[in-house]
Steps between C-alpha positions, in 0.01 A plus 500: 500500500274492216315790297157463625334798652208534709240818586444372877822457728272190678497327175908578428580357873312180406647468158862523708431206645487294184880577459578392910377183442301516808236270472153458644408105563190301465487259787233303332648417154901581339399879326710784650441855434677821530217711605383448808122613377512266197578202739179629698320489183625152398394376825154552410496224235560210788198627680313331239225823424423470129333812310351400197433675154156504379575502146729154492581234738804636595539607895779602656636538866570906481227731446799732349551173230081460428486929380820467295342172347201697449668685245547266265135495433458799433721470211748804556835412381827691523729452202929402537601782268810277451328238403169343404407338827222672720405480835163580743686648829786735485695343715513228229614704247786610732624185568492407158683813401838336692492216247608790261738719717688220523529517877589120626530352884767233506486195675835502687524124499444362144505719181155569466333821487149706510309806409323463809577470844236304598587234256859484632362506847297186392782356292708470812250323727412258245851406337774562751313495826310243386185531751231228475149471627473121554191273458473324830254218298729471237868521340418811327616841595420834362682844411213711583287421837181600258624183298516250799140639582362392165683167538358426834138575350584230253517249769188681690374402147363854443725624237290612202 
């Protein structure tokens, strides 16, 4: 189905997945996932457990997230031998390397495509499914839930 290839048959049936369209649901917020263990992982980040880095204010709600951050301070960078952008994680640098294969997910309802599938996935909950997170003070409603809860500390009046 596509020409990826994989050194551990666990990791191949997983990636299979991705082309059943079987998704994994959050039943606290509109992500879906196709791996069962990445839902896990997402589910993490409503517990509200922050692990913070001790060399910037940034914190983050995966442990996994804080030791890839952790890298960019430490300077190593890998290089796009395509072109001159450069990135601190791997995984970075792969998902940049799509822009230049040229690979593209559709959007089957409007003309509109991307070189990642997250950014489809996103595309499609914000312009054709059109899910809102409401203000119930207000007539304002968000995109993102993370952008209602910065509103509604507005009104708390403790947004900085």
């Amino acid at each position: 189905k596509c020409p990826k290839s994989f050194s551990r048959k666990q990791l191949l049936k997983e990636h299979l997945l991705t082309h059943e369209d079987i998704r994994f649901p959050c039943d606290k917020c509109p992500k879906s996932f196709s791996r069962k263990a990445s839902l896990k992982e997402h589910l993490l980040t409503h517990e509200g457990i922050r692990f913070s880095c001790d060399k910037c204010p940034k914190s983050f709600s995966l442990k996994d997230s804080l030791t890839k951050h952790l890298l960019t301070h430490k300077g190593i960078m890998i290089s796009c031998d395509k072109c001159p952008q450069s990135f601190s994680r791997k995984t970075d640098l792969k998902r940049h390397f799509l822009t230049h294969d040229g690979i593209r997910f559709p959007c089957d309802r409007c003309s509109t495509s991307f070189s990642q599938r997250g950014n489809l996935n996103r595309h499609l909950l914000i312009t054709h499914e059109r899910i809102r997170y409401s203000c119930d003070r207000c007539s304002k409603s968000f995109s993102y839930k993370i952008n209602l809860k910065k509103h509604l500390l507005q009104h708390d009046g403790l947004a900085q």
